[in-house]
N, C-alpha and C positions, 0 to 999 in steps of 0.2 A: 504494500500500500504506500510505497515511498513515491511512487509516480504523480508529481504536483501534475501536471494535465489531465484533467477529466472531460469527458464526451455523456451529453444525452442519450442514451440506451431506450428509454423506459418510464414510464412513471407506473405506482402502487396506484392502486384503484380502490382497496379496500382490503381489510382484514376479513380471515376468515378461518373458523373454527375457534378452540380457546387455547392453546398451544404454541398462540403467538405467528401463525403463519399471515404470509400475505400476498394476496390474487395481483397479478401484473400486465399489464400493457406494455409488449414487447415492440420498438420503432423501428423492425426488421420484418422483411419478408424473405429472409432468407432460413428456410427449414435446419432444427436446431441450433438458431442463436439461441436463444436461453439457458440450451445446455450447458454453453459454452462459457457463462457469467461466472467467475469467482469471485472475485474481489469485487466489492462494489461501493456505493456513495451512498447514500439516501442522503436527500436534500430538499427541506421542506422550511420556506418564511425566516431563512437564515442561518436554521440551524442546518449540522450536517456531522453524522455517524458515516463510520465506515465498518461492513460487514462483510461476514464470510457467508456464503452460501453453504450451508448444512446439507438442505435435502432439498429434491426440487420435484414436483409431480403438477400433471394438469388437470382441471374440471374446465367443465364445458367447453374446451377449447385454449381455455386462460392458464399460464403459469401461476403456479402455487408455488411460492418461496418459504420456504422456514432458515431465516439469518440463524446464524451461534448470537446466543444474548439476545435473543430479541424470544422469552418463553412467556408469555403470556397475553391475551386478549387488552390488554394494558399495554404492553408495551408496544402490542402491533399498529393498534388504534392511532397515537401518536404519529404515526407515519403515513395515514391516510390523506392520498394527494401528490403525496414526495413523489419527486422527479429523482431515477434513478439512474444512475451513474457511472459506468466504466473508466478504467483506464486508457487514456489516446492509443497505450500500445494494443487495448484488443481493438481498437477501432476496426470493422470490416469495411475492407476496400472494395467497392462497387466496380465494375467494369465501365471501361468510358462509353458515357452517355446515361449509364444507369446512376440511381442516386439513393441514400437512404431516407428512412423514413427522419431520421434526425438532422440530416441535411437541408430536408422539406420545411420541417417545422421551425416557425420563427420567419420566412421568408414573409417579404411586402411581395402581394399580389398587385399589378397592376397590370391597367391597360396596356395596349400597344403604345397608347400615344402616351401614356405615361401615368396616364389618371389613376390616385389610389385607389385601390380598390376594398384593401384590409389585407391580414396577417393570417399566413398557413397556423392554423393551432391542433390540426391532429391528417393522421392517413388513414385513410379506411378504405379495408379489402373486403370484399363480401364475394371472392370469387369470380368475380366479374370485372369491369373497368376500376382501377383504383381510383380514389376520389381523394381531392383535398379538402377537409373540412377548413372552412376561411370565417374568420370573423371579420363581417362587416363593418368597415369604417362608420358606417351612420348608423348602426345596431345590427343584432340578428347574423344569424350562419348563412351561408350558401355551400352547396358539396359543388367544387368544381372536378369534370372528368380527368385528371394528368396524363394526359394525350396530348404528341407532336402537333396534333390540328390545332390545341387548344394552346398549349403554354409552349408559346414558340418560343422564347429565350428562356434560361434558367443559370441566372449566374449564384451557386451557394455561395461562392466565397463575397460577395457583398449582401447574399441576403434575398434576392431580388426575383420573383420570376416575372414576364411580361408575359401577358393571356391575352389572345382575340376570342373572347366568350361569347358564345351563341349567341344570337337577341334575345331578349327578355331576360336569359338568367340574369342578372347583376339585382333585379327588382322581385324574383320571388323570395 
């Protein structure tokens, strides 16, 4: 855990059972990242632990974490929300053109011409076209499809992606 660079993986969604486990939201689409977590952050409103991964199993789809030190419904709770944390060294490296899901999030959606549009805040797969869930500048979400038709530029390293969006989506 001496690795000062840390990278978004994930964030906890919620505690579950009394034994101190807790359900995760893995920002990979890449089959067995989860296994692959050891070392990790949890980081929640400033505060931040670092934990080892004990055991790890899934329900409904979702990773079940149980950290060492972390043994009670008490203590899981506490970390409900936390953004969770890798070291830069397990960072997985996407193929070019591909991107992670922690890449996505936090980007400014905008127009082509430039117009904001609001902030990637989550990726959601349901099997089908991946979608970016966007919080809208003037309130409210919109899922956009991340499709080459759709989000024709995408620069991570400033943040930014530019989208020519259907008509209408930008107003449902």
């Amino acid at each position: 855990m001496d690795d000062p660079k840390w990278i978004l993986v994930g964030r906890i969604l919620r505690e579950r059972g009394r034994i101190g486990e807790l359900t995760a939201e893995i920002y990979s689409s890449q089959p067995g990242r989860a296994e692959k977590l050891k070392d990790l952050m949890l980081s929640l409103g400033g505060l931040k632990r670092p934990v080892q991964v004990e055991r790890l199993w899934y329900h409904g789809g979702r990773p079940v974490f149980k950290f060492l030190g972390v043994d009670s419904i008490t203590d899981a709770e506490r970390w409900r929300g936390a953004e969770l944390l890798a070291p830069e060294s397990e960072r997985v490296r996407p193929d070019q053109g591909e991107y992670t899901h922690a890449d996505l999030i936090g980007c400014e959606l905008t127009s082509i011409e430039e117009q904001r549009l609001g902030v990637v805040r989550g990726v959601e797969e349901y099997g089908g076209q991946t979608l970016l869930r966007v919080e809208k500048c003037v309130g409210g979400e919109m899922l956009v499809p991340f499709a080459k038709a759709i989000c024709r530029e995408i620069d991570v390293a400033r943040k930014i992606i530019r989208a020519d969006l259907p008509e209408g989506l930008a107003e449902l």
